[in-house]
N, C-alpha and C positions, 0 to 999 in steps of 0.2 A: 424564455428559459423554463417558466413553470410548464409550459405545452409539455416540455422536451423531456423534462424530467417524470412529465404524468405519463410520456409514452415510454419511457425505460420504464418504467416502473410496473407496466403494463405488462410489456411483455416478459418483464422479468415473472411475473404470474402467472402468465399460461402454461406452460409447462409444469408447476408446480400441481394445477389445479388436473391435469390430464393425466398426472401419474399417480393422484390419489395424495400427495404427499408422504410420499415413504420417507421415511429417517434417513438421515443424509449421510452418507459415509464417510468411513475416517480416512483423514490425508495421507496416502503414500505416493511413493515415487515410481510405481512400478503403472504397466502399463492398466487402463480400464476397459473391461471386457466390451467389443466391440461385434456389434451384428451387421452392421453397415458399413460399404464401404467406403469409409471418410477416415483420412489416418489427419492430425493433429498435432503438431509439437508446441510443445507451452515453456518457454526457455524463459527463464527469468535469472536475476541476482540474487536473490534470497540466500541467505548462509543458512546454514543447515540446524534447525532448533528455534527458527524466527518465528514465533507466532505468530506474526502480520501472516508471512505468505503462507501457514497452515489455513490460515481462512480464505486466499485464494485459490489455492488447490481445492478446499472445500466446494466452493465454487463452480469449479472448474471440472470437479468429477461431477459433481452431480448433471451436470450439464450434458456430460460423455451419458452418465445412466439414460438421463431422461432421452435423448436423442439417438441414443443408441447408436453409438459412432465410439470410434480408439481416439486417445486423450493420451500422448506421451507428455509428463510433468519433470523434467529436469531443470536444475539452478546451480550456480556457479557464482558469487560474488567477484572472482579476477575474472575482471573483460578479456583477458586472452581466451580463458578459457570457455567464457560462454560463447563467443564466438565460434571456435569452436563447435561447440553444441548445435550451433544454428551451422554453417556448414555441414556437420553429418547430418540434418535436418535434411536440407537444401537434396546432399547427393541422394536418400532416402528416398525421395520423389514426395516431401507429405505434400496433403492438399491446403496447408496455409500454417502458419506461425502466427504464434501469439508470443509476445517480447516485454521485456521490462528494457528500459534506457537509462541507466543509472549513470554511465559513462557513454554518452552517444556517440562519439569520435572514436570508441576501441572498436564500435560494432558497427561503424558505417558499412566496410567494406562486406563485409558478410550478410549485411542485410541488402543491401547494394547488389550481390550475386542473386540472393532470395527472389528480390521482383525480378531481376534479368530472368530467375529462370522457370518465371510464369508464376510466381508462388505469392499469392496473399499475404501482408503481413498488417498485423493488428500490432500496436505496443500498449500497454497496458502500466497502471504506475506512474513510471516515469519516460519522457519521454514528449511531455504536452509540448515546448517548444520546439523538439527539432521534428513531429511525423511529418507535418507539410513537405519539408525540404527531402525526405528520407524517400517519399512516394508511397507511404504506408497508408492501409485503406482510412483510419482512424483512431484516435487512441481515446480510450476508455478511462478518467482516471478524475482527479480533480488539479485545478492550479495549485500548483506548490504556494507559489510566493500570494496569491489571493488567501488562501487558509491559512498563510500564516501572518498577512493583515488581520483578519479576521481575531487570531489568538492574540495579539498584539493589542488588538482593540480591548479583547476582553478582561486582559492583563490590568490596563491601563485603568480600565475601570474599578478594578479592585484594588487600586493603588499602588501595583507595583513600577518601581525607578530604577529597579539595578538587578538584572536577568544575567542568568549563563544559559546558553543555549547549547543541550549536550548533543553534538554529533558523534554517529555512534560506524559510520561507516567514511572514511576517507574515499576524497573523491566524487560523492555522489551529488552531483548538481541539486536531485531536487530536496535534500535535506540541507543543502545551502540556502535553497530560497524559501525555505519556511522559516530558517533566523531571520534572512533580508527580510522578510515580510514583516515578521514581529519588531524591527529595530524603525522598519518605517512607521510606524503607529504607535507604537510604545508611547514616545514623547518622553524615552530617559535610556539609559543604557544598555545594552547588549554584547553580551562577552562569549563567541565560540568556544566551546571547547570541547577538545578533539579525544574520544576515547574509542576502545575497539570492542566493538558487541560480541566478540570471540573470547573475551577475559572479562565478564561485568566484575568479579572480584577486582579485578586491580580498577575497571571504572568507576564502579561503589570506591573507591579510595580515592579516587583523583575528585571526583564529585566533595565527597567530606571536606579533602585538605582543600577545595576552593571555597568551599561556606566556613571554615576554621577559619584563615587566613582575612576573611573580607566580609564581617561582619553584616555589610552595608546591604549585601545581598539580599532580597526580599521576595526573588521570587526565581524559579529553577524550571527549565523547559526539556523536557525530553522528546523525543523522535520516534520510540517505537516503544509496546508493552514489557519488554525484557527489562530497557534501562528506565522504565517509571520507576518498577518493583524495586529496582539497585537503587535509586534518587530517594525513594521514601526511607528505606533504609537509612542512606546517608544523613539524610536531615534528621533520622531521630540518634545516628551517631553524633552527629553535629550539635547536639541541642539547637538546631535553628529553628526558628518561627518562621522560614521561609514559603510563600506558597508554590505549591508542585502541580504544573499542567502540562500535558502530555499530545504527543499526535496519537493517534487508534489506540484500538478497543482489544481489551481479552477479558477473560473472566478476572485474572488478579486485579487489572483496572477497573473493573466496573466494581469490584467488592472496596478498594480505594478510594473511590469515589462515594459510595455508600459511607463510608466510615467518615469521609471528610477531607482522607488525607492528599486526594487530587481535585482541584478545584474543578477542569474541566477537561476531555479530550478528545481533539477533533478527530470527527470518525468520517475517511475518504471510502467507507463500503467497500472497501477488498472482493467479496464474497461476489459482488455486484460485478468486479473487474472478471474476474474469473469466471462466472456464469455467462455473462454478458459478450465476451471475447466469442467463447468458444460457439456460441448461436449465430453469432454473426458470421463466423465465415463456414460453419453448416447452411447457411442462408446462402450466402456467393457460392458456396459451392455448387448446390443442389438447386438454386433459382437464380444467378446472379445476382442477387442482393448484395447493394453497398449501404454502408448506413452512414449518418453525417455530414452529408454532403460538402465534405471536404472540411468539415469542424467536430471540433471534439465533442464526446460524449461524455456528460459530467456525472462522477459518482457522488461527486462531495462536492464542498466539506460539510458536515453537519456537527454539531454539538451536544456533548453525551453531557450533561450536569447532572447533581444533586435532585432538582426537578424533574427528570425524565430518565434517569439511568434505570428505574425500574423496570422499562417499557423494553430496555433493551438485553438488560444482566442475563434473562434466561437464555437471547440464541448467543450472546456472549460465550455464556455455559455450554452448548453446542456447539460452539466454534464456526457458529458462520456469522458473529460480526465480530 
């Protein structure tokens, strides 16, 4: 694993070091200027305003820059409709798809047409248990439910016995298995709770009235950087002493965690999914290159704390972690 990780890590450098390191561009949806002819669709779940996948598209454009290839970035959280998305991919003729699998079952069949009709597909995110069975080259991401043993662990150690775990997207398998993770390690309780990252105002509510209601609570898990910032909030609504740790990284988490007010959050390298996709199937395309050899490519998880969030707060600040 360390080999594997020193060679992503590797190549994730080269490129950087060829183009002088130019300043990384800002996330849109529109297409990236293209010299080469390599077209690219980047379909994911992301809703629109997610921080997380602003630092994949980060990512993911730069990747287009440096290689100088077209980079189309669209996202759709209802699996009808990204599927969808990948279908007009599919009729387009691109030369490979990069995917998020947040609902693997809405997007079989269309990813199912994608390889019939010669087309590469990377998944990226979510996705790590079903790309074997799907026929996808490889997927780039971290285990859910491993990272969220891992938080679970960390929890446990700082004495918490009675977690809510705020999911913030219905449906999505791999924010399921970062509660199961944490409920398997813990050594004490785990309580889902289902809010919509489309309305953090009424989430920031639902969060309060569970630490109002249930004193006993001691410690608060969030899923992504939107509902950290709504969860810190709540807790200082709440007057709780509860501790607050989170999955990924933005600038408000990282300045949260400076302050005290997030214990810890595990960072799966988004920036890394997104750079990392998009070279790989410039590589199949342009050389055959498969990478993985039929096993995942792992971004994460790693551990942003009080001791090391330093080291990370400035590309925080630039939005590529």
């Amino acid at each position: 694993m360390k080999k594997r990780l020193a060679w992503v890590a590797a190549l994730a450098a080269i490129p950087l070091v060829l183009s002088g390191c130019s300043p990384t561009a800002t996330p849109t949806d529109t297409d990236t200027g293209a010299t080469a002819d390599v077209n690219i669709a980047f379909i994911t779940h992301g809703a629109p305003g997610d921080t997380y996948w602003d630092v994949v598209k980060s990512g993911e454009i730069r990747a287009a820059e440096d290689l100088g290839i077209n980079v189309t970035y669209q996202s759709d959280p209802d699996p009808v409709k990204q599927s969808s998305l990948i279908d007009s991919a599919v009729a387009e003729g691109v030369d490979g798809i990069v995917v998020s699998m947040a609902n693997p079952d809405g997007l079989k069949d269309s990813i199912t047409k994608a390889i019939a009709a010669g087309i590469p597909v990377i998944s990226v995110d979510s996705g790590l248990e079903r790309f074997k069975e799907f026929g996808l080259l490889t997927h780039i991401g971290q285990s859910e439910y491993i990272a969220g043993q891992g938080a679970g662990e960390k929890l446990a150690a700082a004495g918490a016995k009675n977690v809510i775990c705020v999911i913030h997207e219905a449906g999505n398998v791999g924010l399921e298995d970062r509660c199961r993770g944490i409920l398997d390690t813990l050594g004490g309780a785990v309580e889902n709770v289902q809010v919509d990252i489309n309305n953090l105002a009424d989430a920031q509510n639902t969060v309060k009235a569970k630490l109002l209601a249930d004193p006993t609570i001691d410690a608060v898990v969030t899923l992504g950087p939107p509902m950290a910032v709504s969860a810190s909030a709540a807790l200082d609504e709440a007057g709780s002493s509860a501790m607050l740790a989170t999955f990924d990284l933005s600038e408000d988490v990282t300045k949260l965690i400076e302050s005290g007010k997030i214990l810890f959050a595990v960072d799966a390298q988004p920036y890394l999914m997104g750079y990392l996709a998009v070279n790989f199937l410039y590589l199949h395309k342009i050389n055959g290159n498969e990478v993985g050899g039929g096993e995942p490519i792992y971004s994460g998880p790693g551990y942003v704390t009080i001791d090391n969030v330093a080291s990370v707060a400035e590309f925080a600040k630039n939005g590529t972690r």
